[in-house]
Every structure is written in structure tokens, then in C-alpha cells.
N, CA, C and O atoms as a DFTB+ gen file, in Angstrom:
692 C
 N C O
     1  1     114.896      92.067     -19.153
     2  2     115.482      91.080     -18.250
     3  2     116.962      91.400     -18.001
     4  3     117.417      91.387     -16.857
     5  1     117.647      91.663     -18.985
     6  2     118.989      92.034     -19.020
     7  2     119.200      93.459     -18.016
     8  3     120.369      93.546     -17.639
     9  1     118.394      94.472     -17.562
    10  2     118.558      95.457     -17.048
    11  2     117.956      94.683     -15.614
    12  3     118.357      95.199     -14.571
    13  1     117.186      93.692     -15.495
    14  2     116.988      93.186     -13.709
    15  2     117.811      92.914     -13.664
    16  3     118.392      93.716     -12.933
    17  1     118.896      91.709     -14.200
    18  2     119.934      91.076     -14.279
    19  2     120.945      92.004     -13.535
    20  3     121.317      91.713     -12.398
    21  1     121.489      93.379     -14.326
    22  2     122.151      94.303     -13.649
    23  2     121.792      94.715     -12.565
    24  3     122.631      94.982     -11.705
    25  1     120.455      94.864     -12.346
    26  2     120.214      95.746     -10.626
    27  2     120.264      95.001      -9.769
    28  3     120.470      95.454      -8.643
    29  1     120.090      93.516      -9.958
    30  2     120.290      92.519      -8.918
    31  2     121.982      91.987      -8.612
    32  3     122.397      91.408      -7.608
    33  1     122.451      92.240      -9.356
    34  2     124.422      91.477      -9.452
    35  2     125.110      92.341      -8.504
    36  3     126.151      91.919      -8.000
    37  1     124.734      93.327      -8.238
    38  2     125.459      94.036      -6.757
    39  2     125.109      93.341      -4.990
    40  3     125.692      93.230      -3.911
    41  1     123.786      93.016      -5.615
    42  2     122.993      91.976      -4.149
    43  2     123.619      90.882      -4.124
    44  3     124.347      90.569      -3.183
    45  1     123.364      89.943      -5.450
    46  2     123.954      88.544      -5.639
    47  2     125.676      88.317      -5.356
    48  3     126.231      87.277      -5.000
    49  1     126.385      89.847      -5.685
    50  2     127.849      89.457      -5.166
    51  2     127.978      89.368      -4.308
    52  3     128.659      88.427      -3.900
    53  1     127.055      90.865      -2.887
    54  2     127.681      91.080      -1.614
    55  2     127.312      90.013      -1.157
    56  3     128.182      89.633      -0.374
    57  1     125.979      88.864      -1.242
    58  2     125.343      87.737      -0.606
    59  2     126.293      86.793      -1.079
    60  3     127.090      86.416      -0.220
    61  1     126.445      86.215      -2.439
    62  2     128.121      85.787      -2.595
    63  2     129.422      85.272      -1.624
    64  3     129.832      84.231      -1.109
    65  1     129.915      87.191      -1.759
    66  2     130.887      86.928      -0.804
    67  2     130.441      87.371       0.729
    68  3     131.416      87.881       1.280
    69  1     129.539      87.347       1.400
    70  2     129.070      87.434       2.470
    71  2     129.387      85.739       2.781
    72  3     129.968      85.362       3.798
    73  1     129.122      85.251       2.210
    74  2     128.510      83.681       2.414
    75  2     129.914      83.462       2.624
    76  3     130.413      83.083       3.684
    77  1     130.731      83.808       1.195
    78  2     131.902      83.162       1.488
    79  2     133.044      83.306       2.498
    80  3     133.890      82.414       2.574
    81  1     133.119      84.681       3.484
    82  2     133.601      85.171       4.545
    83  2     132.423      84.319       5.589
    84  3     133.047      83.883       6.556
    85  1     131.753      84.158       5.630
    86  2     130.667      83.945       6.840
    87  2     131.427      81.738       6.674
    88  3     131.365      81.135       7.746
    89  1     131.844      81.127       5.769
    90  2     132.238      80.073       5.633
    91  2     133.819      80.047       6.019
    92  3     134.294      79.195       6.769
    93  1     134.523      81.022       5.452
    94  2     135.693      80.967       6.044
    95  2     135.896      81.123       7.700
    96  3     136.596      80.359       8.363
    97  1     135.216      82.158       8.191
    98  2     135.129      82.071       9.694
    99  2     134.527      81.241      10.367
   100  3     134.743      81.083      11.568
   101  1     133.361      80.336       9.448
   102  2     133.217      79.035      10.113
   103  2     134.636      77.719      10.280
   104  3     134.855      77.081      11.310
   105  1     135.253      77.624       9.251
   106  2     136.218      76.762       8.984
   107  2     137.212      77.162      10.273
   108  3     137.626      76.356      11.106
   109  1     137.545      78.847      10.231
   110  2     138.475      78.903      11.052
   111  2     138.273      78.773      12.963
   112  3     139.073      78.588      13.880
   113  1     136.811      78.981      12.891
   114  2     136.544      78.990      14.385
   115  2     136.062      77.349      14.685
   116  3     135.778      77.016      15.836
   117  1     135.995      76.328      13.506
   118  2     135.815      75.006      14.123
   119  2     137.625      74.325      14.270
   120  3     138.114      73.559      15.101
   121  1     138.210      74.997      13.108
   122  2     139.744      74.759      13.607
   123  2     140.512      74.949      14.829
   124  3     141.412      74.277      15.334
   125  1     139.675      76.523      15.342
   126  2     140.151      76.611      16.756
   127  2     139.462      75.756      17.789
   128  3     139.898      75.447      18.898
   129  1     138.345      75.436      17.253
   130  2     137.493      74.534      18.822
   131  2     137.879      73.126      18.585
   132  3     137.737      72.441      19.598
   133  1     138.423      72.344      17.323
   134  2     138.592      71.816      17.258
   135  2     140.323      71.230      18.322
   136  3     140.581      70.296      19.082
   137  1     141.087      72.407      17.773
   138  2     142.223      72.309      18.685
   139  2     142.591      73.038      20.420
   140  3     143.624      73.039      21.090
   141  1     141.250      73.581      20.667
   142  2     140.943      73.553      21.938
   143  2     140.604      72.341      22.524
   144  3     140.917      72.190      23.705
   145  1     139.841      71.157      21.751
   146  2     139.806      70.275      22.461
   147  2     140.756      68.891      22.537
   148  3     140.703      67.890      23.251
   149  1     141.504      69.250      21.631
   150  2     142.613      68.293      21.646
   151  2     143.147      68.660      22.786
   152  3     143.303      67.741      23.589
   153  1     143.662      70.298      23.300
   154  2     144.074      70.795      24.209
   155  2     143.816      70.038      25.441
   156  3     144.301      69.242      26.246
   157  1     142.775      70.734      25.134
   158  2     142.176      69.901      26.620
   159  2     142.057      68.747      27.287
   160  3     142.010      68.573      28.505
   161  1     142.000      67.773      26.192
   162  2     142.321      66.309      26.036
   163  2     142.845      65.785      27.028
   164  3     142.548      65.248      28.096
   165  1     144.445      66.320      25.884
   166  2     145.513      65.927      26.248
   167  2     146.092      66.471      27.648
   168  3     146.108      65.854      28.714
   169  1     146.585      67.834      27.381
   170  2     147.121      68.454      28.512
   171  2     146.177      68.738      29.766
   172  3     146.680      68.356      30.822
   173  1     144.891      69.336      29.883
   174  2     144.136      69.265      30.983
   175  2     143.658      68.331      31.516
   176  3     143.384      68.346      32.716
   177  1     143.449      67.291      30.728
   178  2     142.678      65.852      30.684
   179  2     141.244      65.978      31.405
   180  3     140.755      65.452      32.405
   181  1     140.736      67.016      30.345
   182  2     139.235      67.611      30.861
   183  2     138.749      68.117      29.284
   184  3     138.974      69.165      28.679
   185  1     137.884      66.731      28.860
   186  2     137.258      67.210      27.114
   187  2     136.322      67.783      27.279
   188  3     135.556      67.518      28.205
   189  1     136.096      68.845      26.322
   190  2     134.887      69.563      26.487
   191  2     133.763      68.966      25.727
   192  3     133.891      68.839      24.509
   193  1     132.709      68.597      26.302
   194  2     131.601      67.798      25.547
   195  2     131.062      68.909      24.533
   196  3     130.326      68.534      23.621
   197  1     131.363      70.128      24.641
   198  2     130.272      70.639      23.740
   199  2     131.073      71.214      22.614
   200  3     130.592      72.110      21.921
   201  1     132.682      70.577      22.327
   202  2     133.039      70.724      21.188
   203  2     132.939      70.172      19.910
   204  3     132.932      70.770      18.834
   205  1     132.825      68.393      20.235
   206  2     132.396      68.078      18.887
   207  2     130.986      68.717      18.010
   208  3     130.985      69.106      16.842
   209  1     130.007      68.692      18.815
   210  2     128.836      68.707      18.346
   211  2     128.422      70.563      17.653
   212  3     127.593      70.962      16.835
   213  1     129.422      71.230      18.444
   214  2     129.821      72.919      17.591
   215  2     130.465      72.742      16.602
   216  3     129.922      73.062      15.545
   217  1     131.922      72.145      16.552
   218  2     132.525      72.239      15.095
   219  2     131.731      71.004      14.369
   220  3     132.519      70.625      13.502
   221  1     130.725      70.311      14.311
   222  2     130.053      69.642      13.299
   223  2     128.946      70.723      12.824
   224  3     128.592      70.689      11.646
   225  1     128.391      71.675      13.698
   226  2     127.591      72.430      13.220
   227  2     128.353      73.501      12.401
   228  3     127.693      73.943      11.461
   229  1     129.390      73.930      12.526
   230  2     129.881      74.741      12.197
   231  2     130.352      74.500      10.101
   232  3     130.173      75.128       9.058
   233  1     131.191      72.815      10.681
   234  2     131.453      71.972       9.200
   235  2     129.849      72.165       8.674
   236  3     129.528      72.875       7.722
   237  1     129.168      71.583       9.287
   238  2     127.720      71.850       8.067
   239  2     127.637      73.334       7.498
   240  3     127.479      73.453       6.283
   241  1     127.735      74.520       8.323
   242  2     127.902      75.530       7.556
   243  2     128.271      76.091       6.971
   244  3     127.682      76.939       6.300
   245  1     129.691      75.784       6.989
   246  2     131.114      76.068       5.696
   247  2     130.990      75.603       4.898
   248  3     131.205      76.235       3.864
   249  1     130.531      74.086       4.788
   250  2     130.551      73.147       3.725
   251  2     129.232      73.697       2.586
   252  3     129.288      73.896       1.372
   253  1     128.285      73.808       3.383
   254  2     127.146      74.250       2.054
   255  2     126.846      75.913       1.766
   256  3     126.096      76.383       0.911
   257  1     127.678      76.636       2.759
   258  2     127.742      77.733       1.972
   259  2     128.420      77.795       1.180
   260  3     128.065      78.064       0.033
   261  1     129.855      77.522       1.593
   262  2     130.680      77.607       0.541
   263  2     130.441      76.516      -1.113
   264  3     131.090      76.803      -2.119
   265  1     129.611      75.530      -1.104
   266  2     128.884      74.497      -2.090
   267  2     127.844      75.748      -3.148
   268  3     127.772      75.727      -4.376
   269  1     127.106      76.798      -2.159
   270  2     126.166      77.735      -2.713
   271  2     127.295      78.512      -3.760
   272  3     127.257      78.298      -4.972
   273  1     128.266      79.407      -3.161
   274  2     129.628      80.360      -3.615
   275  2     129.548      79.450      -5.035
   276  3     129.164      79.802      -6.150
   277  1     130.105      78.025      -4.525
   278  2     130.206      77.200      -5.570
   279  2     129.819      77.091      -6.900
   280  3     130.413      76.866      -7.954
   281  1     128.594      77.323      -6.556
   282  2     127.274      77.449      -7.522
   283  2     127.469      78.070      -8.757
   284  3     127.462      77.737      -9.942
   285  1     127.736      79.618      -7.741
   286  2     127.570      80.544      -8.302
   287  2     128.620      81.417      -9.373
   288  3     128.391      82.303     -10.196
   289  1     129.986      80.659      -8.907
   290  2     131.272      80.937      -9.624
   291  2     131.935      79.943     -10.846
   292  3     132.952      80.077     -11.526
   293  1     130.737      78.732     -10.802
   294  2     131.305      77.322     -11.612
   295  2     132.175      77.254     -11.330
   296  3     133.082      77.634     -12.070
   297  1     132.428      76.725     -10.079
   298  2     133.515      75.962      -9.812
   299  2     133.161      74.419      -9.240
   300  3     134.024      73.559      -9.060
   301  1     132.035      74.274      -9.044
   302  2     131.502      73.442      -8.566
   303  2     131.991      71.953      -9.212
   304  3     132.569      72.189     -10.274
   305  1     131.964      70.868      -9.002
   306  2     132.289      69.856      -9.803
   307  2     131.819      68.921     -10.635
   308  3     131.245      67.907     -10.238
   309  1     132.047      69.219     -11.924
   310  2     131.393      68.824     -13.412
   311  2     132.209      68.163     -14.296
   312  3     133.431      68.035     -14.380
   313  1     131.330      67.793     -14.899
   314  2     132.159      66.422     -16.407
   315  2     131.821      67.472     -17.239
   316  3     130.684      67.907     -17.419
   317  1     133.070      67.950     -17.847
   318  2     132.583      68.900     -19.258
   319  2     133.306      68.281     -19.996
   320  3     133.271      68.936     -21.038
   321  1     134.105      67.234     -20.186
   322  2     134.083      66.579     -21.541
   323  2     133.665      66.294     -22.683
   324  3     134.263      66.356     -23.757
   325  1     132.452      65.923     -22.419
   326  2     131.269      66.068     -23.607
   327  2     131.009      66.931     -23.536
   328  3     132.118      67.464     -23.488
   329  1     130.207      67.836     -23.464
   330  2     129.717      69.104     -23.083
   331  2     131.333      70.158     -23.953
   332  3     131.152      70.969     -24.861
   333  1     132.578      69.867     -23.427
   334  2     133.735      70.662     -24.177
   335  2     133.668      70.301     -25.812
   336  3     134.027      71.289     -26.452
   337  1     133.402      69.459     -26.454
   338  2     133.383      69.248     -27.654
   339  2     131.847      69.076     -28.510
   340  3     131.839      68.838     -29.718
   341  1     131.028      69.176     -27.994
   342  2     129.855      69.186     -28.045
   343  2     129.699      70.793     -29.080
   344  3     130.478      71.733     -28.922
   345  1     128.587      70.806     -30.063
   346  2     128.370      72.033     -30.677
   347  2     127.908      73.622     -29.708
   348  3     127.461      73.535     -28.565
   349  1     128.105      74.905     -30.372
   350  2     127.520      75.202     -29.131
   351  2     126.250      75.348     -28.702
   352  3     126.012      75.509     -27.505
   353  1     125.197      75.305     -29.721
   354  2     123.465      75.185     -29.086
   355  2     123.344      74.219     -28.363
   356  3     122.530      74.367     -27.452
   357  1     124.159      72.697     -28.457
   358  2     124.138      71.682     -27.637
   359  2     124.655      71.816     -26.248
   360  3     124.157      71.280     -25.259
   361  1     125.823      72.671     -26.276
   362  2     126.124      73.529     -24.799
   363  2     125.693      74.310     -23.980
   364  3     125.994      74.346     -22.787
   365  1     124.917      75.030     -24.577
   366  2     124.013      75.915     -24.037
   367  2     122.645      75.032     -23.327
   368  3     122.121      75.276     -22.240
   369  1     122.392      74.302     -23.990
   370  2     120.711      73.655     -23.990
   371  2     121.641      72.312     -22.535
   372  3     120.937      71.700     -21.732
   373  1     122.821      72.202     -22.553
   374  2     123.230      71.038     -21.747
   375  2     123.646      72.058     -20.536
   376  3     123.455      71.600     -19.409
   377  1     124.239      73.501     -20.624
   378  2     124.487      74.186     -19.183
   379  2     122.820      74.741     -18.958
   380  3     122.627      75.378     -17.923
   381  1     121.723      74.539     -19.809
   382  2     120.279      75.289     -19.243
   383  2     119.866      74.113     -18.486
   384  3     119.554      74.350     -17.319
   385  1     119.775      72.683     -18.943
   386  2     119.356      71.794     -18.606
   387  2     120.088      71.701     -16.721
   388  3     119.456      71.524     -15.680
   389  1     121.948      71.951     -16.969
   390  2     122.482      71.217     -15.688
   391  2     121.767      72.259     -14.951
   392  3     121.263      71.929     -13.877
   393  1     121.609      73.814     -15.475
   394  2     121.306      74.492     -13.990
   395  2     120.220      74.442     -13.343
   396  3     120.020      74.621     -12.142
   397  1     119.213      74.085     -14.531
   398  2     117.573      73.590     -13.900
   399  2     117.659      73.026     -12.998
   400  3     117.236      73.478     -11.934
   401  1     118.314      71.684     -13.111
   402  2     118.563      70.401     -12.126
   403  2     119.165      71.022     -11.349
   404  3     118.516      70.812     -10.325
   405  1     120.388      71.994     -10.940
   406  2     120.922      72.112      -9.877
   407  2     119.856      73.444      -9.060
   408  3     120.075      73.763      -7.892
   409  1     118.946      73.975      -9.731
   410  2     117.974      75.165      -9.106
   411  2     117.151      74.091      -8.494
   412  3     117.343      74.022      -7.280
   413  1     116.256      73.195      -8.976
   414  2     115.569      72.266      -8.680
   415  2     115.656      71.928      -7.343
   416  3     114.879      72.163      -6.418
   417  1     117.338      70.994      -7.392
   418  2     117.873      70.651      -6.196
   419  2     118.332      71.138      -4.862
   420  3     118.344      70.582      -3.764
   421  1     118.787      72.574      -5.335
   422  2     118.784      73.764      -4.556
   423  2     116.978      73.854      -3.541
   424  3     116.748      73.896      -2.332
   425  1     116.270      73.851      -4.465
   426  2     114.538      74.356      -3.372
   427  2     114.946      72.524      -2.882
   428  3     115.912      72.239      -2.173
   429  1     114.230      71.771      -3.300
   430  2     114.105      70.640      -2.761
   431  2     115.167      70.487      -1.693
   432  3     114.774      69.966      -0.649
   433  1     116.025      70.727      -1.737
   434  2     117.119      70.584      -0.332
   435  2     116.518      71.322       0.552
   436  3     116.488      70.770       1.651
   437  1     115.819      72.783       0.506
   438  2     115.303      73.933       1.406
   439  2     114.257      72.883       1.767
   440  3     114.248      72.087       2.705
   441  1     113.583      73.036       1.013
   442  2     112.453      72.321       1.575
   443  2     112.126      71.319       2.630
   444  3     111.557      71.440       3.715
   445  1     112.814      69.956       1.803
   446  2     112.598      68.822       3.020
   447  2     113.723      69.191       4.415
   448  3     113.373      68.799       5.528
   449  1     114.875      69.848       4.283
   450  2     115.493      70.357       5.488
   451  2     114.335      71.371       6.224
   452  3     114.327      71.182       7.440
   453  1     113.434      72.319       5.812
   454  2     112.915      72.419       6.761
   455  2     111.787      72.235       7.048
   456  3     111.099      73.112       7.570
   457  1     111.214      70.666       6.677
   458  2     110.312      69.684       6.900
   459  2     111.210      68.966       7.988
   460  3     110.790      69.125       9.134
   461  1     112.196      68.316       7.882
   462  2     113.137      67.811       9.034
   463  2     113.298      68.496      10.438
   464  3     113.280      68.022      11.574
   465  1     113.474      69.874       9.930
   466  2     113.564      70.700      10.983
   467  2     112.529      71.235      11.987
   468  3     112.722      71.513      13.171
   469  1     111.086      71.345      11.085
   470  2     109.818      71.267      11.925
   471  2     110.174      70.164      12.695
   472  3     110.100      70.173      13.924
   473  1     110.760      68.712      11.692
   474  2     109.691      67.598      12.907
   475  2     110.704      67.249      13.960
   476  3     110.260      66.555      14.874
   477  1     111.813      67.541      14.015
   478  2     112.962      67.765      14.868
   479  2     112.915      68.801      16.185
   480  3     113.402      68.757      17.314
   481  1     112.049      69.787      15.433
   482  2     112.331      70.672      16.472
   483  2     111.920      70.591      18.163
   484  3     112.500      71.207      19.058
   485  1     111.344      70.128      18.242
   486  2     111.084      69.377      19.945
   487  2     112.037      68.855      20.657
   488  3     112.222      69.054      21.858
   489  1     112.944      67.877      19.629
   490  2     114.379      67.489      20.434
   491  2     115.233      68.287      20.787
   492  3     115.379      69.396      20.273
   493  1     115.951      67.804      21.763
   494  2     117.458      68.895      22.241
   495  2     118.456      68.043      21.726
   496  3     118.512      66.814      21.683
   497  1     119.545      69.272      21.190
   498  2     120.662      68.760      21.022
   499  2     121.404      68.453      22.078
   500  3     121.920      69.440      22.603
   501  1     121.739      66.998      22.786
   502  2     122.118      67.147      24.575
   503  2     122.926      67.993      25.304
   504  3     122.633      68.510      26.382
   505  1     124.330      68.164      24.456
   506  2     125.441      69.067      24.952
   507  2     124.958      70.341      24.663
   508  3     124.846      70.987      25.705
   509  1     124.636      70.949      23.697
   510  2     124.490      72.384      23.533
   511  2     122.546      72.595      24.180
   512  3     122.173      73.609      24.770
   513  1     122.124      72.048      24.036
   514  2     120.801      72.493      24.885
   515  2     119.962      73.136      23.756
   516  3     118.896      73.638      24.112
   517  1     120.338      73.202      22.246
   518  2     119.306      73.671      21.446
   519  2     118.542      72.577      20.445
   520  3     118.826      71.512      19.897
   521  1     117.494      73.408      20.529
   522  2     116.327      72.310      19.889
   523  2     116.909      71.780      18.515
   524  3     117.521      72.441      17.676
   525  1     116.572      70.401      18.473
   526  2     117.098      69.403      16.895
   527  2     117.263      70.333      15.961
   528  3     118.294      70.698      15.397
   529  1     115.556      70.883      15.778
   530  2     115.733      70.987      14.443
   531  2     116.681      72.189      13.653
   532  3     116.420      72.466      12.483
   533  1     118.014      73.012      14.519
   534  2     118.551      73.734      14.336
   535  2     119.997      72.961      13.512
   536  3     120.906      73.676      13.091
   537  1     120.028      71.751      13.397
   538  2     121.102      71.214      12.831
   539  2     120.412      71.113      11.325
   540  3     120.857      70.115      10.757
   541  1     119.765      71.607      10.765
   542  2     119.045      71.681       9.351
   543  2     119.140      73.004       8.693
   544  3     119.147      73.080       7.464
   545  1     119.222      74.192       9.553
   546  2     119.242      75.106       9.546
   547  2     120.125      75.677       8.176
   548  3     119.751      76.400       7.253
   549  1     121.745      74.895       8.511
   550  2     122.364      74.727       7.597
   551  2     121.727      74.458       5.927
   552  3     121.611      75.308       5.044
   553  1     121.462      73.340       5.879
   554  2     120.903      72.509       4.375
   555  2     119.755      73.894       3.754
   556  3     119.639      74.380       2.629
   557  1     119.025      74.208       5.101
   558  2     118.055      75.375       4.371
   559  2     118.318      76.869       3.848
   560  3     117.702      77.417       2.934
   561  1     119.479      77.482       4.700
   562  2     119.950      78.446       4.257
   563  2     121.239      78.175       2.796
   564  3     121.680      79.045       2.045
   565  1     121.495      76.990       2.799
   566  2     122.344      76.347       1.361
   567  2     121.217      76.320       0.383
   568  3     121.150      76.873      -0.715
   569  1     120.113      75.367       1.159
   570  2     119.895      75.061      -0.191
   571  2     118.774      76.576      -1.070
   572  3     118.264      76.355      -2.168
   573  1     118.605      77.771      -0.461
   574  2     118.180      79.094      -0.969
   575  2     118.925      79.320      -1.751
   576  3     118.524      79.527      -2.896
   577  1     120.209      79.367      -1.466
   578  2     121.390      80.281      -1.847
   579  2     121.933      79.075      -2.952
   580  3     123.162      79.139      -2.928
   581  1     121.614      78.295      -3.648
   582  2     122.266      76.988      -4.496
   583  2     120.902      77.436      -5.544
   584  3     121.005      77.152      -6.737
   585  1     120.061      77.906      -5.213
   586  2     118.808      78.122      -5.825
   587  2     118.873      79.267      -6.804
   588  3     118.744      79.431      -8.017
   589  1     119.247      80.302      -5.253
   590  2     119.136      81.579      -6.211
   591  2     120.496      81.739      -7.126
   592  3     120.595      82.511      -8.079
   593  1     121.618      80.772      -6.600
   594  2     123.056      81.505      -7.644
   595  2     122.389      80.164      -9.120
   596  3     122.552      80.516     -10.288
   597  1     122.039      79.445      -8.969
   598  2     121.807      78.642     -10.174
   599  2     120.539      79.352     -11.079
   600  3     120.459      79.169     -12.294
   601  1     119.820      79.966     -10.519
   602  2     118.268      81.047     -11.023
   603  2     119.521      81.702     -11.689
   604  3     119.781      81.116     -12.740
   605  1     120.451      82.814     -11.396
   606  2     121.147      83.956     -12.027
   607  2     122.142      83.218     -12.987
   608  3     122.224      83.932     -13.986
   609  1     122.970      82.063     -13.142
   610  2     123.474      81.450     -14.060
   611  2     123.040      81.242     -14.887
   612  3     123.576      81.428     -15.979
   613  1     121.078      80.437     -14.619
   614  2     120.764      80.346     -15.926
   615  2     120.137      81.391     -16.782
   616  3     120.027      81.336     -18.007
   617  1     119.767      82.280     -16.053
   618  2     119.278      83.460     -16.593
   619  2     120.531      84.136     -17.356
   620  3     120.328      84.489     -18.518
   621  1     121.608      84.312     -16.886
   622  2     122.875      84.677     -18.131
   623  2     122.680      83.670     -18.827
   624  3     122.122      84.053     -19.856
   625  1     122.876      82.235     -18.847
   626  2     122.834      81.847     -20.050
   627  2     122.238      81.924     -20.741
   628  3     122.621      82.276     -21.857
   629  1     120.831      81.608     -20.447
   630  2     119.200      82.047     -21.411
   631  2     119.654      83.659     -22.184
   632  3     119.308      83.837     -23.351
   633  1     120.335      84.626     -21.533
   634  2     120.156      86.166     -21.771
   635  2     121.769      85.897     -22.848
   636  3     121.825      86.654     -23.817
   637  1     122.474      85.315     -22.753
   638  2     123.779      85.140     -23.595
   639  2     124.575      86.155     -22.494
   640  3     125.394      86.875     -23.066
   641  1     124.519      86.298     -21.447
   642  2     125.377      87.369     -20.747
   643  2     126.533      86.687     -20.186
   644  3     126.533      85.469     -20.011
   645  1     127.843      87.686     -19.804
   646  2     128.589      86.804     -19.160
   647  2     128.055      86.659     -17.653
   648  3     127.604      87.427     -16.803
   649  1     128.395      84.972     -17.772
   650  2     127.832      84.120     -16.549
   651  2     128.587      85.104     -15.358
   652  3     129.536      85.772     -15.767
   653  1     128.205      85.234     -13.851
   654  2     128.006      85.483     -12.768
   655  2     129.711      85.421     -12.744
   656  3     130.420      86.420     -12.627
   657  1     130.183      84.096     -12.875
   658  2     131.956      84.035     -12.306
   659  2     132.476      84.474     -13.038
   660  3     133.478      83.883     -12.636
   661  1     132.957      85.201     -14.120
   662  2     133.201      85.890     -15.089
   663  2     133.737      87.503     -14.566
   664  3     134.811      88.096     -14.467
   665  1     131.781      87.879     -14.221
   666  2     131.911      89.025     -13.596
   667  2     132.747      89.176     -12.088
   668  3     133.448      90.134     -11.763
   669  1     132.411      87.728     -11.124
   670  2     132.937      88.187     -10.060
   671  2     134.719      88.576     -10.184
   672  3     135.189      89.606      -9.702
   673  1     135.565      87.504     -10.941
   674  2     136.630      87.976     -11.499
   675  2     137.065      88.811     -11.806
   676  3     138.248      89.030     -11.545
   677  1     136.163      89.826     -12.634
   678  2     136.123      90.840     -13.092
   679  2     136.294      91.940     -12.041
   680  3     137.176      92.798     -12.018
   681  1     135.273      91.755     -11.160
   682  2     134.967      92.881     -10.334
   683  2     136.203      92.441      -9.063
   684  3     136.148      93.248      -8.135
   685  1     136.948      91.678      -8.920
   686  2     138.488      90.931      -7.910
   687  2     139.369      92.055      -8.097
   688  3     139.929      92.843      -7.335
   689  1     139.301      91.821      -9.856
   690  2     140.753      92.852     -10.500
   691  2     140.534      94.327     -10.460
   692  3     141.413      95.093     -10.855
């Protein structure tokens, strides 16, 4: 297991930081449409209808990729209080337990997003002209990627390896 572990951590980084460049250029291109339409607002006094409803698609995609990154670097947001003073088999058995629940939650998010998205898909989004169920799209490609970085966390922990953010650090410097 420890030798899959290695042949897969070159995939799991570039998908990683793929995600996390593919979130930053979301953030930055809803910042610009966002202040294109103030632009326009104000000074042309001609709003573009099909800006809100892009930079909301866009926020859904920054937000849960970068939530996946999250995942995968522990940075995500946790009570380790107990858990910090806690013995360490009790730490271990409490980070196997949180990542279950967060792998768990990871498919189940895929899932019913694209149960939503089937039954959506007939509608149009009015301003942009694409079918509903593409505003889910988001939650399903998060919730894979919340799946698979919580699968490789707990598998270092189960394996005693250093966890995933450790290495990505590692591999920064």
C-alpha cells in the first residue's frame, strides 16, 4: 500500500494544485466581471444581465475547489483541542474517524449534486442560456476531489505516513 501511496502523490499533487490555480483564476476572473459591472452600472448606465449569474457560477467554483485543496492540505476548519491533548491512539482513531466522515461527505455531495443536476437539467439558466443542471456541476466536481484528498489522508494515517500537507510543503521548498 505504501508503494501505491507513492505512485499516486505525483497525480494527487498536480490535481491538487491544478484545482488550486483553476480556483484562483476563478476568484480573479469573477473579480473582474464583477467590476465590469459596477462599470457599467455606474458610468455606462447599461448592466450587464449576464454578470451576476457568471461570477456566482464562478464563486461556486473557487469556493469548493479550493474547500477540496482544503481537504487535502489540513487546513480545512477543525476543533483540535481535544483531539491536541488527547493520547495518541486516541488521535489517530479520532483523525481516521474525522476523515471517514469527511470521504463519506465528499461522495454524498457528488452524488445528490448530480441527482439535482439530472433533474435540473431541462431548465435554462435565463441570462446565460445554459441548461440548470450545470450550476451543480460545481458541488460534483468538489465533492470527487473532497473524496479522493480525504481517501489519501486517511490512507497516510492508517499507513503512519507523512500526511499529504506535509509532503506538499515539502515538495514548495
Amino acid at each position: 500500500m505504501r508503494h501505491f501511496m507513492l505512485a499516486i502523490r505525483p497525480a494527487l499533487t498536480w490535481l491538487s494544485r491544478t484545482a488550486l490555480y483553476i480556483s484562483g483564476a476563478g476568484l480573479v476572473a469573477m473579480t473582474a466581471i464583477v467590476g465590469w459591472q459596477v462599470f457599467a452600472r455606474y458610468v455606462l448606465n447599461d448592466t450587464p444581465s449576464w454578470a451576476e449569474p457568471m461570477s456566482l457560477q464562478l464563486m461556486s467554483w473557487f469556493i469548493l475547489l479550493g474547500a477540496a485543496v482544503g481537504v487535502r492540505e489540513s487546513v480545512h476548519l477543525g476543533l483540535d483541542y481535544v483531539r491536541h491533548y488527547a493520547p495518541a491512539p486516541v488521535q489517530r482513531t479520532m483523525d481516521l474517524l474525522s476523515l471517514g466522515l469527511i470521504f463519506l461527505f465528499g461522495l454524498a455531495m457528488s452524488f445528490y449534486a448530480t441527482l439535482l443536476s439530472i433533474g435540473t437539467w431541462t431548465a435554462t439558466i435565463p441570462v446565460l442560456g445554459w441548461p440548470g443542471g450545470v450550476d451543480f456541476f460545481p458541488m460534483i466536481g468538489g465533492g470527487v476531489l473532497i473524496a479522493i484528498f480525504a481517501a489519501e489522508r486517511f490512507l497516510d494515517v492508517m499507513l503512519g505516513a507523512a500526511v499529504a500537507a506535509d509532503v506538499l510543503v515539502q515538495e514548495a521548498a
